[in-house]
N, C-alpha and C positions, 0 to 999 in steps of 0.2 A: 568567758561565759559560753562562746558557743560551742566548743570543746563539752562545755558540761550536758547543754544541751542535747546533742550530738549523740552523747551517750546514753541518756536518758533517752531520747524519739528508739533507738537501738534497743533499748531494754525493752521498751514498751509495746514494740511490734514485735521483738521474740522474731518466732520460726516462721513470720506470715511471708505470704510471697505472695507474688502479682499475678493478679488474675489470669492473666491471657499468658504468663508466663512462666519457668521455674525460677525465676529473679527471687533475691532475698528482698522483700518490702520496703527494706531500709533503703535501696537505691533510689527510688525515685524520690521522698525527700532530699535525700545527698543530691542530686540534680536539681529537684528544684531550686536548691539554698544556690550550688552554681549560678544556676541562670541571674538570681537575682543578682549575686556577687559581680556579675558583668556587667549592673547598670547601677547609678546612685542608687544608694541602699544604706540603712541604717544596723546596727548589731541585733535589734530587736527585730525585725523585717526578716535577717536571718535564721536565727533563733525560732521564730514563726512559718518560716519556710521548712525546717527539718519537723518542725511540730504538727504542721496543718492538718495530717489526717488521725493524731493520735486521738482525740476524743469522741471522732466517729467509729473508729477502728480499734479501741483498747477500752480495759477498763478506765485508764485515765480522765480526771474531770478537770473541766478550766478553774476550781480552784484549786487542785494542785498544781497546773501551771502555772496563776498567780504567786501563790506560796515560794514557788520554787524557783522563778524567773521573774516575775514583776508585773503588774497591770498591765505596760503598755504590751508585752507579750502574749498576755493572757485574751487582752484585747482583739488582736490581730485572729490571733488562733479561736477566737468567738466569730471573727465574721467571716472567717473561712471554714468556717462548721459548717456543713450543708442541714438548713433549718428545715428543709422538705423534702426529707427522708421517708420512705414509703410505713413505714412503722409507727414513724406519728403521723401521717396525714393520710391510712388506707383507704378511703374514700376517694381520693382522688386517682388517678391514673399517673403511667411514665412522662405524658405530654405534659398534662396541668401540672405533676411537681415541678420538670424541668423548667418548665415557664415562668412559677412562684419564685423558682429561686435564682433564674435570668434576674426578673425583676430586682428582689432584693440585692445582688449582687451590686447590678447597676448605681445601687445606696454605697456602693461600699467605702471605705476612704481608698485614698490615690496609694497608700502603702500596700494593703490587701489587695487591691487589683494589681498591682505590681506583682506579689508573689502567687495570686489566681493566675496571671498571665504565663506566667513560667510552669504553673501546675500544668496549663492545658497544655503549653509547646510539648511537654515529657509523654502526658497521658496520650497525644493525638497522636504521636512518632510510634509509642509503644503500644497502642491499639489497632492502628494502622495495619502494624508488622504481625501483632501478634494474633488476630483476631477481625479480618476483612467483614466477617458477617456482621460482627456487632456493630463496626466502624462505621455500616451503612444505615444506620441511626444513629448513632454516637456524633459523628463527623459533622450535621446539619445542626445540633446540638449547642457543638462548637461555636458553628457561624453564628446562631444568635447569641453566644453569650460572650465574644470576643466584638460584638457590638456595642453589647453594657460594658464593657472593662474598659472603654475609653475614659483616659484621667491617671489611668496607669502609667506606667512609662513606656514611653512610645518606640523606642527600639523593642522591647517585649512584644506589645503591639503589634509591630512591623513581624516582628516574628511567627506570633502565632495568627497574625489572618495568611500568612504566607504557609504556616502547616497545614492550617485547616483546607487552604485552596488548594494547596496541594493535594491532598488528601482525595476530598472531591473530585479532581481530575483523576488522581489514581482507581476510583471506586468506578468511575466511567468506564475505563478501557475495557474490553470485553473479554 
């Protein structure tokens, strides 16, 4: 199934590429779904992992996911939907969304932090590099919400407070 997956997140992002970079979009799910494959992980986890940003970023909706992969997929890839998106919540600023969804994060189950965990290791390496001005918001961003994803798995963990400080150190040097 993750084959099937795999190709669907591919279809559904098209010709998108990464912000900060000319990367095809698809890479950085393919990495995400890596990072998890390197810690206890389930088919569904991964599945979730190549999927996480399709329904903020595509036509796609979580009940076609359901439909096409199963609940507990459909699942995953709901609490990895960022709910405090500036579109629904204009009134609010960059701070108070980030914050809203620090919070909610912190809710999340131990498999969702798991694959959030590995989102930020990719997004913090790949912003870092590509993009220092944004990094220096972005990067503090980080640090509190590799605070909430504790429950996740803890080599992940280990990993991304160790990208983000890195990071921070790097944004220092002058």
């Amino acid at each position: 199934m993750e084959k099937k997956v795999l190709e669907f997140a591919r279809k559904a992002h098209g010709t998108q590429q990464r912000k900060y970079s000319e990367e095809a979009y698809i890479e950085h799910p393919i990495r995400v779904a890596g990072l998890v494959k390197s810690v206890t992980h389930t088919s569904e986890m991964i599945c979730a992992a190549y999927l996480h940003d399709v329904v903020e970023d595509t036509p796609v909706s979580l009940q076609d996911i359901e439909r096409k992969f199963g609940r507990k997929t459909a699942s995953l890839v709901e609490e990895l939907t960022d709910e405090y998106e500036k579109k629904n919540h204009p009134h609010l600023n960059r701070r108070q969304r980030k914050q809203k969804e620090v919070e909610r994060q912190a809710g999340m189950s131990p498999e969702a932090k798991t694959i959030k965990l590995a989102d930020v290791i990719d997004n913090t390496r790949d912003i870092l590099k590509n993009d220092p001005g944004f990094a220096r918001k972005y990067i503090p961003e980080m640090e509190a919400l590799t605070e909430a994803l504790q429950g996740g798995d803890f080599k992940l963990l280990m990993r991304a407070c160790f990208e983000v400080q890195r990071g921070i150190i790097q944004l220092r040097k002058p």
